[in-house]
C-alpha positions in Angstrom: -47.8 38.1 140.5 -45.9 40.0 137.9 -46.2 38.0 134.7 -42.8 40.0 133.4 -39.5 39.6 133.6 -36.1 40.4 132.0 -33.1 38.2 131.6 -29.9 39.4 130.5 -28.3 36.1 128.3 -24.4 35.9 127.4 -23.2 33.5 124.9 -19.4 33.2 124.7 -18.6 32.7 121.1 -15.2 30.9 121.2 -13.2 30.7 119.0 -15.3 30.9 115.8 -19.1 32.4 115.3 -19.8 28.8 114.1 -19.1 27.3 118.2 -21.9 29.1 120.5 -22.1 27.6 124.0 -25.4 28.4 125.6 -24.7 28.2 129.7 -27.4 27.3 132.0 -25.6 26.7 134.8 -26.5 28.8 138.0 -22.9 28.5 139.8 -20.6 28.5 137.2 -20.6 28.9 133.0 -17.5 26.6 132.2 -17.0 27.0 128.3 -15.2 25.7 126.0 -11.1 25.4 126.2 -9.9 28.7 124.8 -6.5 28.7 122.8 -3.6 31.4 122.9 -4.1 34.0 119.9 -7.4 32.9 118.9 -10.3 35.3 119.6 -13.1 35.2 122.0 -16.6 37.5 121.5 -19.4 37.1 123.5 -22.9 38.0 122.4 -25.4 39.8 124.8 -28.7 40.2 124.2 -31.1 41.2 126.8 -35.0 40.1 126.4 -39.0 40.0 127.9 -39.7 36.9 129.3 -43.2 35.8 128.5 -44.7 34.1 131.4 -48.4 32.9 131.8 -51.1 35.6 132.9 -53.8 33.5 134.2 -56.6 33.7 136.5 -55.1 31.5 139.2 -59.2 31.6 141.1 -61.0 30.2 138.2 -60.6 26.7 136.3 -60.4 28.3 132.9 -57.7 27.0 131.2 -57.5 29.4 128.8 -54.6 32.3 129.1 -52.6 34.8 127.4 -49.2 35.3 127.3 -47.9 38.5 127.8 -44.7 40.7 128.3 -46.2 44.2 130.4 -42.5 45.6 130.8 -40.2 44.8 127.3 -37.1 45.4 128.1 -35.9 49.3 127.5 -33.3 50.6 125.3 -30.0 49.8 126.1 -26.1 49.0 125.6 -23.8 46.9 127.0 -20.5 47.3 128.3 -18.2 44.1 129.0 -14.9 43.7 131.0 -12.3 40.7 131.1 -10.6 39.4 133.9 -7.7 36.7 134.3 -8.2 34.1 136.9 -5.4 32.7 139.5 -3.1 30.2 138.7 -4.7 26.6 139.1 -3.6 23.2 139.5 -5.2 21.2 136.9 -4.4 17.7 138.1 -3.7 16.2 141.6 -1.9 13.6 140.6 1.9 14.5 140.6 2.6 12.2 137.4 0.3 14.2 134.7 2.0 16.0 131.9 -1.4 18.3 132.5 0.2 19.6 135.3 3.1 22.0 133.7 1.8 21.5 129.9 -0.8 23.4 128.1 -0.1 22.1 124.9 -3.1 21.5 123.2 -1.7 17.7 121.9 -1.8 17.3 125.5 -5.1 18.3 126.7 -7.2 17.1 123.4 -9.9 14.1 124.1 -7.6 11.7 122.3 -4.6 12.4 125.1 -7.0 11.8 127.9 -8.5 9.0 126.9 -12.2 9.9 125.8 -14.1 12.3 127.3 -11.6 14.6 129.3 -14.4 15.3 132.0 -12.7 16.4 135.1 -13.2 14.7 138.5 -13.1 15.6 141.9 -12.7 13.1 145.0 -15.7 13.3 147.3 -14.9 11.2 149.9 -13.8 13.2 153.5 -12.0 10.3 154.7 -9.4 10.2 151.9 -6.7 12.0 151.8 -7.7 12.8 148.0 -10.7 14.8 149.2 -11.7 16.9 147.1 -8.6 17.4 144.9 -9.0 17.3 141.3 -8.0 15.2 138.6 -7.8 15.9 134.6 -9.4 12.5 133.6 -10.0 9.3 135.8 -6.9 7.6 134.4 -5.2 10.2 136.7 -7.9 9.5 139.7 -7.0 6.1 139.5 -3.1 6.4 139.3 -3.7 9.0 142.4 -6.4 6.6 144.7 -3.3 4.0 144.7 -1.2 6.5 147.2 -4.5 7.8 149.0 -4.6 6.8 152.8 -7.2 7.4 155.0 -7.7 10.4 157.7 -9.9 11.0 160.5 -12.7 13.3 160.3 -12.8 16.3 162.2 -15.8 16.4 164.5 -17.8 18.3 167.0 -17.9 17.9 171.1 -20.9 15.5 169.8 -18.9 13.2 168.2 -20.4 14.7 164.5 -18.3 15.5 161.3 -18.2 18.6 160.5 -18.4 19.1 156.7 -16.0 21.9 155.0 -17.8 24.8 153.6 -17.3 25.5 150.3 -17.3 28.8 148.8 -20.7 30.9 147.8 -21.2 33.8 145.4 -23.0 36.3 147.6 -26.3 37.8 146.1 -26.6 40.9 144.3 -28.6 44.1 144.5 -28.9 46.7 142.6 -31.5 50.1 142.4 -34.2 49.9 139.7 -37.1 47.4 138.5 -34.7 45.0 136.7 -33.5 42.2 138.3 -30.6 39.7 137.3 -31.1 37.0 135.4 -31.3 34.2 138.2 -28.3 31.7 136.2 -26.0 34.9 136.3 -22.8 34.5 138.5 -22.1 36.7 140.7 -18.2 37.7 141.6 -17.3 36.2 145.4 -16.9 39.1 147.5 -16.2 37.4 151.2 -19.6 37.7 152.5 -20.2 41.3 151.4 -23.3 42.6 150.5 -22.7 43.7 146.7 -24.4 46.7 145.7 -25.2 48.0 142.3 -25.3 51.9 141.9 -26.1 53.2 138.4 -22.8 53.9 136.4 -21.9 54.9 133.2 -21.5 52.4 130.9 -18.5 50.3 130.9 -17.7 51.8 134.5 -19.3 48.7 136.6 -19.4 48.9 140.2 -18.7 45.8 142.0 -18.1 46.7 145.4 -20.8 49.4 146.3 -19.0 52.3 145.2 -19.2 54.2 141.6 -16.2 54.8 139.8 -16.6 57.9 139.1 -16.4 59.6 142.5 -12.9 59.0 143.1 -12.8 57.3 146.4 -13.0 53.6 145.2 -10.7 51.4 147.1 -9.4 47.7 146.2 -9.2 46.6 149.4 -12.8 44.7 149.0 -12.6 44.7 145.0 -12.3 40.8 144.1 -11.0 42.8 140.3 -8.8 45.0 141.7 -5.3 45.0 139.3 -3.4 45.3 142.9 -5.1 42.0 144.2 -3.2 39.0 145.0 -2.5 36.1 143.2 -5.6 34.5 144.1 -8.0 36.7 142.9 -9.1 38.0 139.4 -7.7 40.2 137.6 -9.5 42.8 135.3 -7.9 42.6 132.1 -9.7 44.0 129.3 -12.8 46.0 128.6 -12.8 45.6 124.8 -16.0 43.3 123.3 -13.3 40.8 121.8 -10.1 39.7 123.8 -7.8 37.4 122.1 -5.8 35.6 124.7 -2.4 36.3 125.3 1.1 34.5 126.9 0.2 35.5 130.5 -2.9 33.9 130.1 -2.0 30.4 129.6 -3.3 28.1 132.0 -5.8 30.3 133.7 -9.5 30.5 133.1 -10.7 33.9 131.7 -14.2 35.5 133.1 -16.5 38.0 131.6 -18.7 40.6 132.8 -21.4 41.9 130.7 -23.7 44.7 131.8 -26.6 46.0 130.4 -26.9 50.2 131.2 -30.1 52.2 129.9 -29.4 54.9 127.3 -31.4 57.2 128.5 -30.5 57.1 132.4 -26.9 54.8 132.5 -29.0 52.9 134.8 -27.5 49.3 135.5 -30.0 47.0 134.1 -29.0 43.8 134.6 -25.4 41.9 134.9 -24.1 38.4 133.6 -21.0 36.6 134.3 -19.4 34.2 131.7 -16.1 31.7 133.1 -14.0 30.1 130.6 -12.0 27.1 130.7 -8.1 26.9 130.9 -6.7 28.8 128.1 -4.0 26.6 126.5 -1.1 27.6 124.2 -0.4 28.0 120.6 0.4 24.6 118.4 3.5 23.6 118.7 4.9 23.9 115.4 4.8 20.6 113.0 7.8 18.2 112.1 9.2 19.6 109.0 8.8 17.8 105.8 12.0 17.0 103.9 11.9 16.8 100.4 12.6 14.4 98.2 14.5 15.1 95.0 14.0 13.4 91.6 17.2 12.4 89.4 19.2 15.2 88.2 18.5 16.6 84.5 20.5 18.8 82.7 19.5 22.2 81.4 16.0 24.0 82.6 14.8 27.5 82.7 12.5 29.1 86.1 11.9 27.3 89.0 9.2 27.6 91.4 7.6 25.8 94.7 4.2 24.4 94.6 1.8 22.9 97.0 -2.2 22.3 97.2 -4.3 22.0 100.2 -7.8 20.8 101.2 -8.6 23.2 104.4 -11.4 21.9 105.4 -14.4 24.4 105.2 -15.7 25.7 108.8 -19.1 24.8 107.2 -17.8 20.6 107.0 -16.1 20.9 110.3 -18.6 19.4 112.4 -18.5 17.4 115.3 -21.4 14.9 113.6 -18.9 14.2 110.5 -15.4 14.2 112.9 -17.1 13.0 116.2 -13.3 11.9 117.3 -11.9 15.9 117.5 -12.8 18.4 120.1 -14.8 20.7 119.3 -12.1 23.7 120.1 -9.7 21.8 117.7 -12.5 21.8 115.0 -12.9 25.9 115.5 -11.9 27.9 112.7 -10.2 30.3 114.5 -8.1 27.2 116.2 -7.6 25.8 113.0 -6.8 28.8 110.7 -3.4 29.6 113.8 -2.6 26.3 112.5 -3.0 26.0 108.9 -1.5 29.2 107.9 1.5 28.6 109.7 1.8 25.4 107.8 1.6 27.2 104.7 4.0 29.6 105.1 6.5 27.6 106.7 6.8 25.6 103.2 7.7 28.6 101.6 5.8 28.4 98.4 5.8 30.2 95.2 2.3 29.3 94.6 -0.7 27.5 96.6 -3.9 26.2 95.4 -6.5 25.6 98.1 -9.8 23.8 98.2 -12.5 24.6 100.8 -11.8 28.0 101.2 -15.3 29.3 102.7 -15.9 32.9 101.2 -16.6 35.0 103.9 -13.3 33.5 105.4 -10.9 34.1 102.5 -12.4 37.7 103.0 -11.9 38.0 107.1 -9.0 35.7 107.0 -6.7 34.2 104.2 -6.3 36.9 101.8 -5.1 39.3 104.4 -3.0 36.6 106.3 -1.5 35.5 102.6 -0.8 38.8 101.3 0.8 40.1 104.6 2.8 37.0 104.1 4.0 38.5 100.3 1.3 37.0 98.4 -1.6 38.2 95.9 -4.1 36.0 94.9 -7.8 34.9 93.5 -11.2 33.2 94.6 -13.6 31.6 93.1 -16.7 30.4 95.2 -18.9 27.6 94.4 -22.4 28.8 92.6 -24.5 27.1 95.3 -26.2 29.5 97.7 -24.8 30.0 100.9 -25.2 27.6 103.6 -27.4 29.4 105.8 -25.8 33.5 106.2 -24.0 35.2 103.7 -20.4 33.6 102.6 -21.4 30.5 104.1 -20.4 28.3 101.1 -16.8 26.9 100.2 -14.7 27.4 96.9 -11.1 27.4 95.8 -8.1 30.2 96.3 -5.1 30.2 94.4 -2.4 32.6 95.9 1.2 33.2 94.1 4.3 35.3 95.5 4.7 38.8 94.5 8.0 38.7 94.1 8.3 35.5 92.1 5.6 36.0 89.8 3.1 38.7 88.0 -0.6 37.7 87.1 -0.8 38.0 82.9 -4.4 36.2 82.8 -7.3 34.4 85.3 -10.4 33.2 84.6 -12.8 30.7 86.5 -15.0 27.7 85.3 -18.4 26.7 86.4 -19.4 23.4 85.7 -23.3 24.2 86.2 -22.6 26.3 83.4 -20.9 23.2 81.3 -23.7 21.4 82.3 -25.8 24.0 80.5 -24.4 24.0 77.5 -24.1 20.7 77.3 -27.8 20.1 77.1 -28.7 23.1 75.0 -25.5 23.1 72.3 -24.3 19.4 73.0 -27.3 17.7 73.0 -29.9 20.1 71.1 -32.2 19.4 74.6 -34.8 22.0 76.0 -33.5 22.5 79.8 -36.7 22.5 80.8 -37.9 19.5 79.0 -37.6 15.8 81.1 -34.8 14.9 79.5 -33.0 18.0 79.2 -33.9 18.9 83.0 -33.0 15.5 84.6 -29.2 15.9 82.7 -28.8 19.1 84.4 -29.7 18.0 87.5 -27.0 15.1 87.4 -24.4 17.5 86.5 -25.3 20.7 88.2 -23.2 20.3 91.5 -21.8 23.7 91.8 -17.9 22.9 91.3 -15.5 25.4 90.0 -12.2 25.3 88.9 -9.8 28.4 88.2 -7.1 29.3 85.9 -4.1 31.7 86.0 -1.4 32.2 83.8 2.0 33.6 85.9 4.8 35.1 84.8 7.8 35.3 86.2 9.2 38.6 87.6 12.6 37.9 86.6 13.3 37.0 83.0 15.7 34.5 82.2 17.5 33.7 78.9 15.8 31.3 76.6 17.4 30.9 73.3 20.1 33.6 73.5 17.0 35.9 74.5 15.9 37.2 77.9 12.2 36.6 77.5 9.8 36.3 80.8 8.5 32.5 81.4 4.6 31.5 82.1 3.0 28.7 83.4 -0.7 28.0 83.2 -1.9 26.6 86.6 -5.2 25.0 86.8 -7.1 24.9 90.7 -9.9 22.6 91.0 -12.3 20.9 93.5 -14.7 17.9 91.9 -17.6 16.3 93.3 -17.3 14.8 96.3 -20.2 11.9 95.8 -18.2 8.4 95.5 -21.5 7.1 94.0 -21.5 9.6 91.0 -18.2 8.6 89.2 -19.4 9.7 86.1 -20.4 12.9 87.3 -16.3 13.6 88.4 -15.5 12.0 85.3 -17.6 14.7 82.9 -16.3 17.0 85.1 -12.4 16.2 84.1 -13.2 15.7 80.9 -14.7 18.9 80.2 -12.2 20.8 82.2 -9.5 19.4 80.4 -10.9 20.5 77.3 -11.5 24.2 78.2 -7.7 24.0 79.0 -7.0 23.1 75.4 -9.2 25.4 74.1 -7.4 27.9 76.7 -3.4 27.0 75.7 -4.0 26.5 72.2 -5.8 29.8 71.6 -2.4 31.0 72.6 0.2 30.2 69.8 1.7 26.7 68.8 3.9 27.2 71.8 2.0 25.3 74.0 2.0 27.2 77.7 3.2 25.0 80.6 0.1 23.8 82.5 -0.4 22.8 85.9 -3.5 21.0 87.7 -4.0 20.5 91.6 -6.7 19.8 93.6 -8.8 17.7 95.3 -10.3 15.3 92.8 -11.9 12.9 95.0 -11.0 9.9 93.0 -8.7 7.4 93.8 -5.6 6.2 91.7 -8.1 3.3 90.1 -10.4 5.4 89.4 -11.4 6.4 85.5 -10.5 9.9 86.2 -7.2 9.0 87.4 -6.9 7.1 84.3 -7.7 9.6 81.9 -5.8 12.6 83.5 -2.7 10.1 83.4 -3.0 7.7 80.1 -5.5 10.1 78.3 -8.1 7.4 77.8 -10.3 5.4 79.8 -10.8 1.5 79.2 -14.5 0.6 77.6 -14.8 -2.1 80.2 -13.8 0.5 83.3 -16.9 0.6 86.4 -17.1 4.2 86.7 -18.4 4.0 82.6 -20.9 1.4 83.0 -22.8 2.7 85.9 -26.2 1.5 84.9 -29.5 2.9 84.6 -29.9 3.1 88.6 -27.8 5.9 88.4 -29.4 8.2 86.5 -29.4 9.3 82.8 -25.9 8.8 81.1 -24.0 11.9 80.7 -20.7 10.7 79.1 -20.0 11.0 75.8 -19.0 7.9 73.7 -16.5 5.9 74.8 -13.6 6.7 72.5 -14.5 10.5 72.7 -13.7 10.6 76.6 -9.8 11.7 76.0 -7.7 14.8 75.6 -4.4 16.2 73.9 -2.7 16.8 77.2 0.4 14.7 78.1 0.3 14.7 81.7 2.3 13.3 84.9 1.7 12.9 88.2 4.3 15.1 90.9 4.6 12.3 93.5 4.2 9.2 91.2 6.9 10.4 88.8 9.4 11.6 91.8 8.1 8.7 94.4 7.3 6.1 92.2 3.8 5.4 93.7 1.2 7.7 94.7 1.1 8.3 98.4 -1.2 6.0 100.5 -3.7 8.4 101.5 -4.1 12.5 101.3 -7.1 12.1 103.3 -7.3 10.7 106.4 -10.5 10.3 108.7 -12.1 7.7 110.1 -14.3 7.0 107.5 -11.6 7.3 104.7 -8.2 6.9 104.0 -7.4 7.3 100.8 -5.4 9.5 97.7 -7.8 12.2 96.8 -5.7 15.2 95.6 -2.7 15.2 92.9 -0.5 17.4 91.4 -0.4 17.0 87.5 2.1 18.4 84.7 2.5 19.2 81.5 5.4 16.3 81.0 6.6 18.1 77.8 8.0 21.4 79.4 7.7 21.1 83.1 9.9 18.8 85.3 9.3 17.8 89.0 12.3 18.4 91.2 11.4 16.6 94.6 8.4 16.4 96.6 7.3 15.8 99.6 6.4 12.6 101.2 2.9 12.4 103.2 3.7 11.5 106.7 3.5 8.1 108.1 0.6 6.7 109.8 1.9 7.2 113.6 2.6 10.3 112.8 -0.8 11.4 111.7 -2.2 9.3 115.1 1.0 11.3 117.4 -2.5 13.5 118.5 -5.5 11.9 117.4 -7.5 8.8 115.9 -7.2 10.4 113.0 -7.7 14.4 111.1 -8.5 16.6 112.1 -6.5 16.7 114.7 -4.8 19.3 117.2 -1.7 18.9 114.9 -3.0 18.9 111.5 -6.2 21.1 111.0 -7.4 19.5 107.8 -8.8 15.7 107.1 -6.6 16.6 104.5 -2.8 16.8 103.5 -0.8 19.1 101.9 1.0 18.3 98.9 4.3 19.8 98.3 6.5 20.3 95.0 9.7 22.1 93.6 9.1 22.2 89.8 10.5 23.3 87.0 10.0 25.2 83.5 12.1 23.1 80.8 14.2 25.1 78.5 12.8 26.2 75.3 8.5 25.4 76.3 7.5 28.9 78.1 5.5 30.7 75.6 
């Protein structure tokens, strides 16, 4: 008995290195829906197989696993086909049939699951046609009538035969891994002869010698419709128009680098690759009462993305897993981004190694520079793993003057040494810290504007201080986001006053995850808090008390809300999930020499449920919603 053996295993990472469907499956490896534009790279790793080396003529139980043959050093090579055009759905009514909108083939628009199902009765005239979801098998059973059975000179019915995937061969001591698919070949014989790699031999013959036909090649380019179609022999593909509702297949193949030897071969099948997103309903502005005079004027918006590292399908059970991909996602939320047309944006959840892969070259390709700051937590598992906040602003509408980040943790710090004269590493001093040290950041940049305009008879260049922030996310630790806005608010005085009696117009978005009735809301709005407000008198069950007195908790700042100064009201939610709905992120100004033009309304409820129970959806990427703004700088307050 040979105790070793070596299996070639592909995993098809779609869509984002976060999503890695393992396949099992000895007929087929159906993954995960692929999308149009968004990347696909499958990882293939060939390995020993430990299997039991024991004595099978003796009782002794005891044994040694072993691996006699490790697999030998090797590289792989892959190649891409395109499958025929299918018909998703039998029944003649389903939009499924001619759309491959992702709204359209997301769990929510086919009612739960989405499994596919296949009529198995041979006496229906349904037999074995298949159906997108049984809302559609049911619709399609109501026209169904039934046939007579074809049967032998016996009387016996004679089942169909379905298609088989003929067994491979190949030269050499490896054998394929037994869950591989093979590629259907009519009943030929399909023989493996060593090949260079990246040159794979499917129907007997080596590419090299010339003489390869396509008459029995199931991936020949010249084959008919119904056959696959070799596409690609790049690692990555990223799907493309004329894939659209066909299924993609890859073939990976392990060669040895010392021979070229084919090792061993692995076949990976896709799902239906749908199309891009259809672009969102625009948001239409609305504009606050006209006021005389005014100097620069700029557009604005903020935006939780939802970090890849949050986007699970334990926290947002409701959305596919494909709609929760980053690469899926990212399509989306750029586009929604630059489609506003901003002057600046100020983003939350921004997960580092993504702004590095993604956003920063997406934004500045889009005419944008811009700034990140991480939070000071390690990394969730590999490097860049952990979330912070970007702040982007348009080349041509602004120049950075200044930036400069905040870490709370190191707040926090002073706090106990300076503020409170504690040892950190005493009781006291050590259980403060921990309270407070929840990695937040904020960031700061002061803009200029690339055109100068004329401010008192004098063409002098306008700035405006804008402020980026993402607080604590606990709704039991109040406090904690309340120290937080406190002490953020006074590094900004610190900041603008430091830099002339002309005080700098200031800006600050983010996520604050605190509601309107909330102490922080009432402090960033009426500069106080009330002495009888909850989130002041927590108790002792929450830990040691980190606020300051009472009638210290204010600031010199006179702020307004965007949307309740041009609305009237805050919106009713910025984040919407199942769990929450609620206003989480504002926009606040300096009321003294910034003035909100219009804004944009968050969308209605049945628009946010158009494509899903709630977000993410296939529509909106994020749980939350952007926030939108054409402000201002008042005459006579740049610096």
């Amino acid at each position: 008995i040979d105790c070793s053996q070596s299996f070639l295993h592909c995993n098809l990472s779609t869509l984002s290195d976060n999503y890695v469907h393992k396949s099992y499956n000895q007929s087929s490896l159906t993954h995960s829906i692929q999308i149009q534009g968004c990347s696909i790279r499958p990882h293939a790793y060939m390995y020993g197989k430990k299997l039991d080396d024991r004595d099978s003529s003796t009782n002794n139980s005891t044994h040694n696993k072993v691996c006699r043959e490790p697999p030998p050093n090797h590289e792989f090579s892959y190649r891409w086909f395109r499958g025929p055009t299918i018909e998703p759905c039998a029944y003649e009514g389903c939009p499924r049939r001619t759309s491959f909108s992702p709204h359209d083939w997301s769990k929510h628009a086919l009612g739960g699951s989405g499994c596919s199902l296949q009529c198995v009765s041979a006496q229906s005239s349904l037999y074995k046609a298949t159906f997108c979801n049984s809302d559609c098998f049911v619709k399609a059973w109501k026209t169904q009538y039934t046939i007579q059975n074809s049967s032998d000179t016996n009387g016996n019915n004679i089942p169909q035969a379905r298609s088989s995937t003929p067994l491979r061969k190949r030269t050499g001591s490896y054998c394929d891994d037994d869950r591989s698919v093979g590629s259907s070949n009519s009943g030929n014989d399909v023989n493996y002869i060593p090949a260079t790699p990246g040159e794979i031999s499917v129907n007997g013959g080596n590419n090299n010698n010339g003489n390869n036909t396509t008459m029995n090649n199931p991936y020949s380019t010249q084959s008919s419709e119904d056959e696959w179609i070799e596409i690609s022999r790049d690692q990555l593909y990223i799907p493309h128009t004329e894939d659209i509702g066909r299924k993609l297949k890859v073939e990976a193949a392990a060669y040895s680098v010392e021979s070229g030897e084919l090792l061993m071969h692995r076949v990976v099948k896709t799902d239906l690759v749908l199309s891009r997103t259809p672009e969102p309903e625009k948001r239409n502005l609305v504009t606050a009462k006209p006021a005389g005079g005014g100097g620069a004027r700029f557009r604005i918006v903020t935006y939780n993305i939802l970090a890849e590292i949050y986007a699970t399908q334990q926290q947002y059970p409701y959305a596919d897993l494909w709609a929760l991909s980053w690469d899926f996602r990212f399509q989306n939320i750029i586009r929604e981004i630059v489609d506003v047309g901003p002057d600046i944006v100020c983003l939350q959840e921004v997960q580092a190694d993504h702004y590095e892969s993604h956003l920063y070259n997406a934004m500045h390709e889009a005419g944008f520079e811009g700034v990140y700051k991480q939070k000071t937590r390690q990394a969730m598992g590999m490097t860049g793993k952990v979330d912070g906040c970007a702040l982007f602003w348009r080349r041509t509408k602004f120049h950075l003057v200044e930036s400069y980040s905040i870490e709370f943790n190191e707040l926090a710090q002073r706090q106990v040494t300076q503020g409170m004269g504690l040892n950190p590493r005493s009781e006291e001093g050590a259980s403060i810290l921990n309270k407070l040290s929840k990695d937040n950041v904020a960031q700061l940049v002061v803009l200029e504007t690339a055109q100068p305009s004329m401010t008192r008879g004098n063409r002098e260049p306008n700035q405006v201080c804008i402020a980026n922030t993402h607080l604590y996310s606990n709704k039991d630790c109040p406090d904690v986001k309340l120290w937080q806005t406190l002490h953020l608010l006074q590094e900004l005085e610190t900041f603008i006053m430091a830099r002339g009696p002309a005080n700098l117009p200031l800006m600050i978005c983010g996520d604050f995850n605190s509601t309107p009735d909330s102490a922080v809301y009432d402090l960033l709005s009426r500069q106080l808090v009330h002495p009888g407000h909850p989130d002041v008198n927590t108790g002792d069950e929450n830990g040691p008390s980190v606020l300051p007195d009472i009638m210290s908790i204010t600031h010199s700042h006179m702020l307004g809300s965007v949307y309740n100064t041009v609305l009237g009201e805050e919106p009713k939610f910025t984040n919407y999930t199942m769990q929450f709905k609620g206003v989480l992120d504002y926009m606040w100004y300096s009321t003294r020499n910034l003035r909100p033009l219009s804004a944009a309304p968050i969308p209605d409820e049945s628009v946010l449920t158009r494509h899903g129970d709630a977000l993410p959806s296939t529509q909106y990427s994020s749980d939350h919603l952007m926030q939108i703004s054409d402000m201002q700088i008042v005459s006579g307050g740049s610096r």
